[in-house]
Each structure stands twice: as C-alpha cells, then as structure tokens.
C-alpha positions as CSV (number, residue, x, y, z in Angstrom):
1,X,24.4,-31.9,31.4
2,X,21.2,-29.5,30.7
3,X,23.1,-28.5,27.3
4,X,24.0,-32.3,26.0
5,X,19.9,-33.4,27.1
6,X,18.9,-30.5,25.1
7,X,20.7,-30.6,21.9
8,X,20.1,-34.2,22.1
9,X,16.1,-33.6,22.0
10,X,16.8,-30.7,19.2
11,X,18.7,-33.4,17.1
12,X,15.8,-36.1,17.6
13,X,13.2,-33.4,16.8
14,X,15.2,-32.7,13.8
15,X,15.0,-36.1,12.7
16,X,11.5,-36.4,12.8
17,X,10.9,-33.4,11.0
18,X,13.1,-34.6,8.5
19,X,11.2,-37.9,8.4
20,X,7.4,-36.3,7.9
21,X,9.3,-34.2,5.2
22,X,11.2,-36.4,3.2
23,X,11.0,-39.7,4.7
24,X,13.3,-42.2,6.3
25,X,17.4,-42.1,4.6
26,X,18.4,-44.9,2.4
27,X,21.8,-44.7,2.7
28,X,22.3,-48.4,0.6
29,X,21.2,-45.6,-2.6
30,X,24.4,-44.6,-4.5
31,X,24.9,-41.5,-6.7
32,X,27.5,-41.2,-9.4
33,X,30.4,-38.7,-7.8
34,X,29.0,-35.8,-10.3
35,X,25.3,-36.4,-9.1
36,X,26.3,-36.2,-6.0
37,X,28.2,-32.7,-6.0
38,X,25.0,-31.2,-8.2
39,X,23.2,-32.0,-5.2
40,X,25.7,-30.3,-3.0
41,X,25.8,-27.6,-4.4
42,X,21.9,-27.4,-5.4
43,X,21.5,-28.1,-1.6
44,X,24.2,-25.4,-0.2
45,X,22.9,-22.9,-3.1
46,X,19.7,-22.7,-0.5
47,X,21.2,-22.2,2.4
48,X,23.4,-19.7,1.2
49,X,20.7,-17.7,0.0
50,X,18.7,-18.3,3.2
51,X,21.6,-17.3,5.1
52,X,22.3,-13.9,3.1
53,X,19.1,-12.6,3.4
54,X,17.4,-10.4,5.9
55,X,14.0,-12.0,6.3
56,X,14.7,-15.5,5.4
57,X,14.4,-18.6,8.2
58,X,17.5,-19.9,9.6
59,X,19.1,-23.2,8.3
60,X,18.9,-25.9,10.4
61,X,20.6,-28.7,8.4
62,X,22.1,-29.5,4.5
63,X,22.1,-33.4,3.9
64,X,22.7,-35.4,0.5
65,X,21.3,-38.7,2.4
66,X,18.9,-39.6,-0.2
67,X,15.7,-40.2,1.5
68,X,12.2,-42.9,0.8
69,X,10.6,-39.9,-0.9
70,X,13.1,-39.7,-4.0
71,X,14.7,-36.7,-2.6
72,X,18.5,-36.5,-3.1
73,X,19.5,-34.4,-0.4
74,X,17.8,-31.4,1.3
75,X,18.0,-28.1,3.4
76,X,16.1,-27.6,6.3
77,X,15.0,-23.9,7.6
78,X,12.9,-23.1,10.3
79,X,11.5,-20.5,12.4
80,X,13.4,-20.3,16.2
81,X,9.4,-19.7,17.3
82,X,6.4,-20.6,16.1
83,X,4.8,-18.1,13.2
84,X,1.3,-17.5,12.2
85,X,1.8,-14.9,9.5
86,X,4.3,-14.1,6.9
87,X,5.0,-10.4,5.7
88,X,6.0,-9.6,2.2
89,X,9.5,-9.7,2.6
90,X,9.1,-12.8,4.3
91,X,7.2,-14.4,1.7
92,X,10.0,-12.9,-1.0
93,X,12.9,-14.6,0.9
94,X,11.0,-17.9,0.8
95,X,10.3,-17.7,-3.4
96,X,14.8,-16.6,-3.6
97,X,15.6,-19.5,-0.8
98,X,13.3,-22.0,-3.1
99,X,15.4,-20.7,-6.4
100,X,18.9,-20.4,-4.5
101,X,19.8,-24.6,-5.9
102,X,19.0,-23.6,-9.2
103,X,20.8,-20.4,-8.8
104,X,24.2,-22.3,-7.7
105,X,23.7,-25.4,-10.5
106,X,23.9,-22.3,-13.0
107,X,26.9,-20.8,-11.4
108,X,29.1,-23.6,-10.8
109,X,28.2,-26.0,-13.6
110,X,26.5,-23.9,-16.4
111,X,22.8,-25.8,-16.7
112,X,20.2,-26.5,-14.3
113,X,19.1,-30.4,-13.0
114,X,16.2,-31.9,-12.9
115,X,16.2,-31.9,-8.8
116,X,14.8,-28.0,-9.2
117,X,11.4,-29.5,-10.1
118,X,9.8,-29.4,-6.8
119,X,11.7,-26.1,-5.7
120,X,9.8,-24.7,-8.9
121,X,6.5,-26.1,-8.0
122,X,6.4,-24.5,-4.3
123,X,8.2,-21.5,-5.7
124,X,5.3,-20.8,-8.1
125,X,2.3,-21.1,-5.3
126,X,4.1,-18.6,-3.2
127,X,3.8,-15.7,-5.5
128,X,0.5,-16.8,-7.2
129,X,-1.1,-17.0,-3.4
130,X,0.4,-13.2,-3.2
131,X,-1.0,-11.5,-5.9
132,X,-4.6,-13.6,-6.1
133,X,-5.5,-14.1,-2.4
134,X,-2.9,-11.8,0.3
135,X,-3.5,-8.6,-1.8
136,X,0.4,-8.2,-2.0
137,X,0.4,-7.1,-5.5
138,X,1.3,-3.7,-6.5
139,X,-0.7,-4.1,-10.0
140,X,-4.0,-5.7,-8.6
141,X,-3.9,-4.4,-4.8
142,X,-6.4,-5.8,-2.3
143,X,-8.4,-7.8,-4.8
144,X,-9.5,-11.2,-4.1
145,X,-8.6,-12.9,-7.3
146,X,-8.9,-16.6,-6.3
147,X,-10.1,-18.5,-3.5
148,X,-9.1,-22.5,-2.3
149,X,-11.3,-25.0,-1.8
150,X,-11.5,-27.0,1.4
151,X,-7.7,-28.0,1.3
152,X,-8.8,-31.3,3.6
153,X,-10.9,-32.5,0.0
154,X,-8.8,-31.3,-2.6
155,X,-7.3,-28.1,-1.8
156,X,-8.3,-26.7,-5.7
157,X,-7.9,-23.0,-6.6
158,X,-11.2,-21.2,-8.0
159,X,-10.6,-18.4,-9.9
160,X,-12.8,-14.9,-9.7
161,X,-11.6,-13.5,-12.3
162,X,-12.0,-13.2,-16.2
163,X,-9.8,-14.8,-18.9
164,X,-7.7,-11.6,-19.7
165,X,-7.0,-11.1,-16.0
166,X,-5.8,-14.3,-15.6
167,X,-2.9,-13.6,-18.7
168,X,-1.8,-10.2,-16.2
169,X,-2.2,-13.0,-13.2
170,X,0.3,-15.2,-15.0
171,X,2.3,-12.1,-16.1
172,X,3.0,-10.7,-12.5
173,X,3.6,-13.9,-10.7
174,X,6.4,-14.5,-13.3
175,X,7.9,-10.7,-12.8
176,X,8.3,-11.7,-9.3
177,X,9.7,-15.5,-10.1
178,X,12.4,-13.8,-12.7
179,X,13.0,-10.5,-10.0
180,X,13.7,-13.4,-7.2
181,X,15.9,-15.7,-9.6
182,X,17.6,-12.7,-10.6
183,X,18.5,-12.2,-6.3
184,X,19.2,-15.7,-6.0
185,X,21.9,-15.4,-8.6
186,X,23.4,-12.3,-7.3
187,X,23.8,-13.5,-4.2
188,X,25.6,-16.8,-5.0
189,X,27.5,-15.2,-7.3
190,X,28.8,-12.4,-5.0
191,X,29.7,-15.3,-2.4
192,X,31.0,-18.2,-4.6
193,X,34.1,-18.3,-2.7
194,X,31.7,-19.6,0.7
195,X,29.6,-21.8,-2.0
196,X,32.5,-24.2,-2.8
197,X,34.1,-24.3,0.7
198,X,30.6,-25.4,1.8
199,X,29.4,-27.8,-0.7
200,X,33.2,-29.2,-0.6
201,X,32.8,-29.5,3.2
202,X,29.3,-31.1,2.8
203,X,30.5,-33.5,0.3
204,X,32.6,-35.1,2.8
205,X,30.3,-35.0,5.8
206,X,27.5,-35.6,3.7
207,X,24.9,-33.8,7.0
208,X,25.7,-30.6,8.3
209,X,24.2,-28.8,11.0
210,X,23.0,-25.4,11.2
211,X,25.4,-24.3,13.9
212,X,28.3,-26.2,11.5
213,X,27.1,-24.0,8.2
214,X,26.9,-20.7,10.2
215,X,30.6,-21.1,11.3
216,X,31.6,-22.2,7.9
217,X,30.1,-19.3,6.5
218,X,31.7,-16.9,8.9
219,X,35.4,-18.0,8.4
C-alpha cells in the first residue's frame, strides 16, 4: 500500500516537473509518422547516452507528447538527491547527454533536425561557463574570464577579457562541443541495437518510464 502511495506521489511530482519544464501535453497535435520517429529517436538518443555514462543523471521519463511550449517530445533526468555542485565529469556528461538526439538523428537517418536547436543552445553555456567562470579549462586554468550579471534582471555575460582571448575562448569551448559529439556518437553507435528496440518501444507507448527504459536497456 506504502509502495502504490509512493509511486503515485513520484508520478504526480513528475508531472509537474514536466509541466514547469515544457508545459501542459497537447495530445489533439499530430505529427506526420516520420516526424514522429525523428523525435523518438532524437529523444531515446539522450537517454541512451545518459544511461551509458558514468557520471551522467538518471532518466526518469522519454515522451513524444508534444507539449504548450513547442516541444515535440522530451527526456527527463534527474538527480536521486538534491545537488549543489557539479564536477567536471559531471558537467561533461551533461554537454554528451544534451548532444546524444543529434547523435542518434545522424546514426539512424543520415542528417540532423531542427528539434536539436535548444539541445545546442544549453549545450553551448555548459562549456563556455567551464572555461570563462569554473576554471575547468586546461588552456586558461583558474582565470576568471567572464562574469554574469544579476540573472533576476537580465542574466548578461560580461566579458574580462581582450578581443584575441575571446577567439581562444571560442576556440576551446568548441574543442570540447566536437570532443563531446564525437562521445555521443560512439556511444549510440556502439549500442544501436538497444537504440531501435527503444525508440520502437517508445513509438508505441508514446511515455516511458525510467524504470521501463532501464529494463529495456538491460534485456
């Protein structure tokens, strides 16, 4: 009875994380049958990755529900405790989870979609925010590079830096974009044997939860 009340809670609590992150579903939203396995396998591409990596968060649910924030589907992965601080490696696993959909869109249909946009975005802060501000750089060590404004106004990097450092800025953070991609694509391609079986299995449950992917994965 404990068991049901509390995966019952966990489910609801999933639901409105899911809501603050993507909004509410809009199921009445239709994608063409080729749309929708780009975004089941963009979607299981993360997990996978998440999954096959040390220091990555666990998954806790693949959906292709659209949602009211234009998102087509999406992966959730969170920490079983709360965190304060990320380690390198931590930090790494995020930038290859973030790259893992385009990763499986190249795989399994040759080009990448336009539903890596926003992995991109996030996946660019991550390393920029290690090499200008957490000293996590083997190049420019413990250097304060940048700072960011109050982010409660409007969150704006300010660079200390001069024009030329800024080119080896740009330079680094895409050594470490490329040296992720290049993981992300190893990885998938390693285990695209578990990347169809899933995305097949998701395209006709259309959620799946974290416990459901694990056990997928391990058969």
């Amino acid at each position: 009875m404990k068991e049901g009340r509390k995966r019952v809670k966990q489910k609801d609590l999933m639901e409105a994380v899911e809501v603050v992150i993507a909004g509410k579903e809009m199921k009445d939203r239709v994608l063409n049958p080729k749309e929708r396995e780009m975004v089941a396998y963009h979607e299981v591409g993360h997990a996978l990755v998440s999954a096959l990596q040390k220091n990555s968060q666990p998954v806790q649910k693949i959906t292709i529900v659209p949602r009211t924030s234009g998102s087509l589907g999406h992966t959730v992965s969170m920490p079983e405790e709360e965190r304060y601080l990320l380690t390198r490696s931590e930090l790494l696993a995020q930038i290859t989870t973030l790259l893992g959909g385009r990763a499986a869109e190249t795989l399994i249909f040759g080009e990448v979609t336009t539903g890596a946009s926003n992995d991109i975005e996030r996946a660019t802060k991550l390393p920029r925010g290690m090499v200008t501000q957490y000293g996590m750089s083997d190049q420019f060590g413990p250097v304060g590079l940048e700072s960011t404004t109050n982010q409660y106004l409007d969150g704006r990097s300010v660079p200390h830096h001069s024009e030329k450092t800024g080119a080896l800025i740009d330079a680094e953070v895409q050594k470490i974009l490329s040296e992720c991609q290049q993981s992300a694509n190893y990885l998938l391609a390693d285990n695209k044997e578990s990347l169809e079986k899933i995305a097949a299995y998701l395209l006709e449950k259309e959620n799946i939860s974290g416990e459901e992917f694990m056990q997928l994965l391990q058969e």
